[in-house]
C-alpha positions as CSV (number, residue, x, y, z in Angstrom):
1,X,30.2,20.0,-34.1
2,X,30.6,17.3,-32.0
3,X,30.4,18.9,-28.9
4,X,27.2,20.8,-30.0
5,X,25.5,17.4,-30.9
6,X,27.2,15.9,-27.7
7,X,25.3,18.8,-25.2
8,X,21.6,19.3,-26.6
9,X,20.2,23.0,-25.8
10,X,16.5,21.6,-26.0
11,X,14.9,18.3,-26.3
12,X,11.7,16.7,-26.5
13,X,10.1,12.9,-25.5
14,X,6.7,12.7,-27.9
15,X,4.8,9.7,-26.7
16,X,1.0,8.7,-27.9
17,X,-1.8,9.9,-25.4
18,X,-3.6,7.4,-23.2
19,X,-6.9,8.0,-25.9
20,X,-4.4,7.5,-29.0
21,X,-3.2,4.7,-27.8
22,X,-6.2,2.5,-25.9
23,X,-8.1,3.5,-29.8
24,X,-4.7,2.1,-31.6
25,X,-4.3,-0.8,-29.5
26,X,-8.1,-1.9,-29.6
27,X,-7.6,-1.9,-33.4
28,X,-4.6,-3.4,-33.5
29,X,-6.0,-6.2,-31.6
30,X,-9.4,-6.6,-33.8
31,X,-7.1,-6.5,-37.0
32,X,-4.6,-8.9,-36.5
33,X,-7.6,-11.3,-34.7
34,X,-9.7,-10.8,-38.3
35,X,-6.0,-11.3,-40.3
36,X,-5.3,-14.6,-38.6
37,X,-9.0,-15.7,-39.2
38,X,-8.3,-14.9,-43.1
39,X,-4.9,-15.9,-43.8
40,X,-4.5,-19.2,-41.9
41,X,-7.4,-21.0,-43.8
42,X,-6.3,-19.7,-46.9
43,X,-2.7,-20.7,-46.7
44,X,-3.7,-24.0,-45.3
45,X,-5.8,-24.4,-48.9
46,X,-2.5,-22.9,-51.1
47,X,-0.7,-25.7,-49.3
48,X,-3.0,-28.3,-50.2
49,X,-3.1,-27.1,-53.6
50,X,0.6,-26.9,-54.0
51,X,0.7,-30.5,-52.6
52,X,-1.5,-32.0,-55.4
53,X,0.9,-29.8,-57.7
54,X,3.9,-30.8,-56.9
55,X,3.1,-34.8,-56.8
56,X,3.8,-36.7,-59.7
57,X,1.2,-38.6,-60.1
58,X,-0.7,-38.3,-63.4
59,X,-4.4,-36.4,-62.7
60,X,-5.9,-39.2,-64.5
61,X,-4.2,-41.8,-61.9
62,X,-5.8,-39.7,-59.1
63,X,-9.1,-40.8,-57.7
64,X,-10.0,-37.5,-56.4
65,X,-9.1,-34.9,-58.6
66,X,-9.9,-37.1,-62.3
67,X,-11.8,-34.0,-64.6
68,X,-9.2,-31.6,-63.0
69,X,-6.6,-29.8,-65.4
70,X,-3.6,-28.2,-64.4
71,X,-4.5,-24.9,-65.3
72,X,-7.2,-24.9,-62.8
73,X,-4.9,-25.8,-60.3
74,X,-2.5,-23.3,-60.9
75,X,-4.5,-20.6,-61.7
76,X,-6.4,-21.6,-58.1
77,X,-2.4,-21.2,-56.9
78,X,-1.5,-18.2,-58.6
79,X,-5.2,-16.2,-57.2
80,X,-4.3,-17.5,-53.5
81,X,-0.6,-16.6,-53.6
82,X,-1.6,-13.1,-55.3
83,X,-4.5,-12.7,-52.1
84,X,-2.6,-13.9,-49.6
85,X,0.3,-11.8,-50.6
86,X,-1.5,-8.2,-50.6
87,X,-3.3,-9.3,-47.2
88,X,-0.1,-10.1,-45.8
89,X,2.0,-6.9,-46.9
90,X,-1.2,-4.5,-46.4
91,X,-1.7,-5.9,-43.0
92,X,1.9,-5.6,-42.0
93,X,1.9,-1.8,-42.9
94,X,-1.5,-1.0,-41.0
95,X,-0.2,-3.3,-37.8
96,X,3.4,-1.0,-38.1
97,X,1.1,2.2,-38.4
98,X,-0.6,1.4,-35.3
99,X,2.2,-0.2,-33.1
100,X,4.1,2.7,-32.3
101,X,1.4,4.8,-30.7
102,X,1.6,1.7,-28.0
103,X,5.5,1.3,-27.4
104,X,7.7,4.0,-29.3
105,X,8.9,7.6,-28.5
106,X,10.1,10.2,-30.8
107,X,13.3,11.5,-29.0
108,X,14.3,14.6,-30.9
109,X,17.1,16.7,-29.5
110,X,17.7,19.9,-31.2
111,X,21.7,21.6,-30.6
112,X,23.5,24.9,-31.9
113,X,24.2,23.1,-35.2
114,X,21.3,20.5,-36.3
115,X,18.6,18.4,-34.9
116,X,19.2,14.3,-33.7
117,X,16.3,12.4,-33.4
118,X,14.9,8.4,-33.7
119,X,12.0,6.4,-32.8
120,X,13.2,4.6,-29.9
121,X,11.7,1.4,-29.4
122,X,14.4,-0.2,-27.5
123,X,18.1,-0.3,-26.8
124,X,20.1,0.6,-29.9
125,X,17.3,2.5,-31.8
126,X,18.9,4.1,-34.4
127,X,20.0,8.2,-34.5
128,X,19.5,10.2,-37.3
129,X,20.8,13.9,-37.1
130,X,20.3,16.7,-39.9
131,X,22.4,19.6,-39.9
132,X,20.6,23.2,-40.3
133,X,22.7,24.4,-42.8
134,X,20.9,21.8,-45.3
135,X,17.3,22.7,-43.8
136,X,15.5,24.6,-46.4
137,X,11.6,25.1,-44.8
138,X,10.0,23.3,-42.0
139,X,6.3,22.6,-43.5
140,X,3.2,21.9,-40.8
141,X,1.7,19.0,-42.4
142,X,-1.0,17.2,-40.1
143,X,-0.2,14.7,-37.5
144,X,3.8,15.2,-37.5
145,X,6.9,17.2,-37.9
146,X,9.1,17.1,-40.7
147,X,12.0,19.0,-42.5
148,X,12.1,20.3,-46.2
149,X,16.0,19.9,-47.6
150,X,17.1,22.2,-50.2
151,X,17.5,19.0,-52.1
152,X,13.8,18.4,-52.3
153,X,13.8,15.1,-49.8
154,X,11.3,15.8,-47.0
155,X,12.2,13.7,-43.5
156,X,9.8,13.1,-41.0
157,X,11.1,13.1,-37.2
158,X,8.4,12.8,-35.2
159,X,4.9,12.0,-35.5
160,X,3.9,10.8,-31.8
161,X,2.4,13.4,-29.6
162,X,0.0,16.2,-29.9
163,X,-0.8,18.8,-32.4
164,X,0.3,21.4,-29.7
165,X,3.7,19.5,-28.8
166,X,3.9,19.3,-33.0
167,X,3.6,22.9,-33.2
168,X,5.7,23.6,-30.4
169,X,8.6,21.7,-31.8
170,X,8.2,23.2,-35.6
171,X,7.9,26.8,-34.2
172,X,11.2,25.7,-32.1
173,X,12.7,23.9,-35.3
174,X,11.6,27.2,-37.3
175,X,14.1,29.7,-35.4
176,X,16.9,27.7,-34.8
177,X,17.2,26.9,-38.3
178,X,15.9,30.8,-39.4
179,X,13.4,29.2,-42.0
180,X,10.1,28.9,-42.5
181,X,6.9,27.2,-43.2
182,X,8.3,27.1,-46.8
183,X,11.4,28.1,-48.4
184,X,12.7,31.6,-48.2
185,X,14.2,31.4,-51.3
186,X,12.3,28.9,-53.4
187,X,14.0,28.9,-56.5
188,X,17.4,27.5,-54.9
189,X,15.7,24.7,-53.4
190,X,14.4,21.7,-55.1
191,X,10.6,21.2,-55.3
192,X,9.8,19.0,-52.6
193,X,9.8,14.6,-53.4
194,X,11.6,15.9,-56.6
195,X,14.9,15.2,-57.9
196,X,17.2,17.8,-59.8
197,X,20.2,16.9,-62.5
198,X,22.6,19.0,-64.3
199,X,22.2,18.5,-68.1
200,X,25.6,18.6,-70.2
201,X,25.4,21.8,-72.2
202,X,23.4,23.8,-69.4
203,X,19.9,23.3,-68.1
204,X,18.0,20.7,-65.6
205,X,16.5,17.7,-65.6
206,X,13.1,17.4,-62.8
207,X,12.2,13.8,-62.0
208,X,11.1,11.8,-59.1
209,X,13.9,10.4,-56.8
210,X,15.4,7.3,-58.9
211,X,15.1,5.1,-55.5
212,X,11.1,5.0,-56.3
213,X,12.3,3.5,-59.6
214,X,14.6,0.3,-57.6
215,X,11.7,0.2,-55.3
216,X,9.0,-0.9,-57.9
217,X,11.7,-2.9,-59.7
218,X,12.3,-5.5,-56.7
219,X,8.3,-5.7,-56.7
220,X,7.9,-6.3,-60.5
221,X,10.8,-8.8,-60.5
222,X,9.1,-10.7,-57.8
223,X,5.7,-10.6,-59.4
224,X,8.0,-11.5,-62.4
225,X,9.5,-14.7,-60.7
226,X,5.6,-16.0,-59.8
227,X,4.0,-15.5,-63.2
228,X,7.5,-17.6,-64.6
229,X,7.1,-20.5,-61.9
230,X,3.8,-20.8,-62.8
231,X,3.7,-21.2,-66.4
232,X,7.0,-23.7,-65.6
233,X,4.7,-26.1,-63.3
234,X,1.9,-25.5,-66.0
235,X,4.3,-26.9,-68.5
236,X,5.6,-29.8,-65.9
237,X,2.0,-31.1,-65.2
238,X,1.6,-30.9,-68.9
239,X,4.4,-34.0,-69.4
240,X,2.7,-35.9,-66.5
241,X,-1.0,-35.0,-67.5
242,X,-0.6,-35.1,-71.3
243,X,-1.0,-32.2,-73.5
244,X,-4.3,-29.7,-73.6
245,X,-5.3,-26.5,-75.2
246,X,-6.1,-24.9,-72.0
247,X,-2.7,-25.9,-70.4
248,X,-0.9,-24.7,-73.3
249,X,-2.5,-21.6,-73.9
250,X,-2.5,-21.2,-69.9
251,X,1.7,-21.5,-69.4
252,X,1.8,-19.7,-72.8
253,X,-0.1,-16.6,-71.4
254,X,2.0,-16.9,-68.0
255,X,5.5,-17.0,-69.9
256,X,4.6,-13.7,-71.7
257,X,3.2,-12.0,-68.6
258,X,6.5,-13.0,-67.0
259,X,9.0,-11.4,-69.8
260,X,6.7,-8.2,-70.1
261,X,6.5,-7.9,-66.2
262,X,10.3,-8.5,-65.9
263,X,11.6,-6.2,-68.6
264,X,9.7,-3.1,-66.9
265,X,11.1,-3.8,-64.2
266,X,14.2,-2.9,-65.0
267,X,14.6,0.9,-64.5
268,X,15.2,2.0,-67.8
269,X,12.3,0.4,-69.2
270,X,10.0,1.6,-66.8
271,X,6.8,4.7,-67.1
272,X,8.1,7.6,-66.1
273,X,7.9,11.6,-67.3
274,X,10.8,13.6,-66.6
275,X,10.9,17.4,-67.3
276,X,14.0,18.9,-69.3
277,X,14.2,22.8,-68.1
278,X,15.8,25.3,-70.2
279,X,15.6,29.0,-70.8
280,X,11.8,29.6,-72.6
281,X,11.8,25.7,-73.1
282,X,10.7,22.9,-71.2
283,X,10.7,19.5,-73.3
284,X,8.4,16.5,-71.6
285,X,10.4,13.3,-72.1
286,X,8.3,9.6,-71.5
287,X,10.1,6.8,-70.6
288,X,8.7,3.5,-71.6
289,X,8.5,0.2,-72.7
290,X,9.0,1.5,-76.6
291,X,10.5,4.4,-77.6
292,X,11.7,7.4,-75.8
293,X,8.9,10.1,-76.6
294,X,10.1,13.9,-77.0
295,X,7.9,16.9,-76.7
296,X,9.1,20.2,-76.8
297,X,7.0,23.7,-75.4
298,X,8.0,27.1,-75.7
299,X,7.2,28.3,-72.4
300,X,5.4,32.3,-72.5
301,X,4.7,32.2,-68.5
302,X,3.2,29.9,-65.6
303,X,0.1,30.4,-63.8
304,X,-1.0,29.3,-60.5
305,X,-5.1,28.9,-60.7
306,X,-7.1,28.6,-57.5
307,X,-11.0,26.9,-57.9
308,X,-13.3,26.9,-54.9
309,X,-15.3,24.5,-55.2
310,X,-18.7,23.3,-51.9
311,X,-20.5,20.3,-52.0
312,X,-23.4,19.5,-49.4
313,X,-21.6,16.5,-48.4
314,X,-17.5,17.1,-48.5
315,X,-18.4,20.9,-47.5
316,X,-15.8,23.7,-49.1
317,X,-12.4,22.9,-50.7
318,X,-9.9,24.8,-52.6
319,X,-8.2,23.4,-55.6
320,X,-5.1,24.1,-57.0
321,X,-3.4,23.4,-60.2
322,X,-0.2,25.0,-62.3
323,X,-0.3,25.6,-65.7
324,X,1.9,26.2,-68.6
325,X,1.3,28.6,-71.2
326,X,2.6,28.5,-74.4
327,X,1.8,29.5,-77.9
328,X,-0.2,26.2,-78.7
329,X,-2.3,27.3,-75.3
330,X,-2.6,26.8,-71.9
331,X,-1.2,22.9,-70.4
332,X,-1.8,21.6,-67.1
333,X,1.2,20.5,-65.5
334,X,0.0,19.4,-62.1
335,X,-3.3,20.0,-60.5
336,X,-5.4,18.4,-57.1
337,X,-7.1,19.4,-53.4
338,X,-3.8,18.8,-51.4
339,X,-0.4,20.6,-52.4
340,X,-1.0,23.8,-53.3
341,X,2.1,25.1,-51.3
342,X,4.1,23.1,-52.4
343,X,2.5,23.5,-56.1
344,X,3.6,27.1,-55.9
345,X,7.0,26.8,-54.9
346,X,7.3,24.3,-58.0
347,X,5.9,26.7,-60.1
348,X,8.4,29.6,-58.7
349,X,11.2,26.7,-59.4
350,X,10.3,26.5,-63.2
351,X,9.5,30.0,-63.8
352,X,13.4,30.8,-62.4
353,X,14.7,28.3,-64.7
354,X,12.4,29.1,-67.5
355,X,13.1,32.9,-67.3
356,X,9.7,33.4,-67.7
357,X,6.9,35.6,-65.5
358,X,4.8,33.4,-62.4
359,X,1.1,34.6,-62.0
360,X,-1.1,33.7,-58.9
361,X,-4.7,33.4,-60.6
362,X,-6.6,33.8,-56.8
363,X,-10.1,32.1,-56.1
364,X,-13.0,34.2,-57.2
């Protein structure tokens, strides 16, 4: 294997066209100017803010700031920190969206066994390399290239270049790896951005990949952390400025955001649906805050339904939705515009499980 990966039989350098990227760049440009403009005024007010905070003067000692309470203050603290926060992170991600299209290549480089590829950017860009044997479908969404697993995770390698270099490469990626567009064999592979476990006593659990669950916990213990300092300097100003029925009921509604924020955090405690497949049963369990909820179907077939629907303004668009049918009726298990592929293949998933018949309802 190492040979094979060592002597590529095709490889490919996608770079952004000179349109692409003069458009990106321009942007780029205009949105970090109009970021800066924002951001720096409003952090230089957060600072002043936290300055008056933080002294220990007395607000009644203070000339300038005599009718203000703490709660104002940190409330003013708590809305800048929240703004300047989401400008900051949504910023970053539109500024890394548009950056590569000026500097980065996709370098993919496809041998007997597997496929290597990374976004180089520089010496000592990282390689990734997926083997074939684990490559269950190679899908054609828009504006990249990207690999199905039979685990259900879907990698993106590329997504530089042009739709005909795209198609090119998934066509190539397509016979090498003798799959298709979708799985051959659906029911062996998971559903894609799903996760599959092995119940004790037979049967599987479908849920979403437990790594979504650590990534919202580090932002709800963060957002946890800021409610918990504030209601602490809420109750500090209190001692210095003397006690109020605003303050109190201000760091007593910031302690209580705090707890409830930083218990559903924790991944056992947060919202979440996972499906419990079994032979004619699929049981719905909810995850929560309070107790685990159970609810049990007896499964008499799926259906795949197809709606056309045209609109003057958005034109024509097909949408698709799996449903459940059971004796207490028919339940909608997932449904939108985008996904219908990959809405069947789930559908063929649970109907193997579930031992039960798959219909395709077509458009009228």
């Amino acid at each position: 294997m190492a040979e094979a990966r060592a002597v590529p039989v095709w490889q490919i350098r996608l770079r952004a066209g000179n349109p692409r990227r003069l458009r990106d760049g321009a942007t780029l440009f205009i949105w970090c100017a109009v970021g800066f403009i924002i951001f720096m005024p409003g952090l230089e007010f957060l600072i002043e803010v936290l300055q008056v905070l933080f002294d220990p003067t007395p607000m009644g000692e203070r000339v300038d700031m005599r009718n203000i309470q703490a709660a104002g203050l940190v409330s003013g603290a708590l809305a800048l920190i929240s703004f300047l926060s989401g400008w900051a992170v949504v910023g970053f991600l539109f500024a890394r969206y548009l950056f590569p299209s000026l500097w980065a290549e996709d370098q993919v480089f496809v041998d007997a066994t597997g496929v290597t590829w990374r976004r180089w950017f520089g010496p000592g860009s990282e390689l990734k390399y997926q083997p074939f044997s684990e490559v269950a479908a190679v899908p054609r969404p828009l504006g990249g290239v990207e690999l199905l697993l039979s685990s259900g995770r879907t990698v993106r390698i590329a997504s530089l270049g042009t739709s005909a270099e795209h198609s090119e490469l998934c066509n190539l990626l397509s016979s090498r790896a003798d799959v298709g567009s979708r799985p051959r064999e659906p029911v062996k592979c998971v559903p894609a951005d799903k996760e599959a476990v092995d119940l004790p006593g037979g049967g599987t659990m479908l849920r979403s990949p437990r790594g979504d669950l650590e990534g919202r916990a580090w932002v709800r213990g963060g957002v946890a952390l800021l409610l918990a300092g504030s209601a602490a300097m809420a109750a500090w100003r209190q001692g210095l400025d003397g006690f109020t029925v605003v303050d109190t009921l201000l760091a007593t509604l910031l302690l209580g955001l705090a707890v409830w924020v930083g218990v559903s955090a924790l991944p056992r405690f947060q919202s979440r649906c996972e499906w419990e497949v079994r032979p004619s049963t699929l049981d719905q369990v909810w995850y929560g805050m309070g107790p685990r909820l159970r609810e049990r179907h007896r499964v008499r077939g799926l259906e795949l339904r197809q709606k056309e629907y045209t609109d003057s303004e958005d034109g024509s668009w097909t949408e698709t939705s799996l449903w459940m049918l059971t004796s207490r009726g028919a339940m909608l298990l997932e449904g939108g515009k985008v996904g219908g592929v990959s809405r069947a293949h789930l559908g063929e998933w649970l109907a193997w499980r579930l031992d039960v018949p798959f219909e395709h309802q077509r458009p009228d």
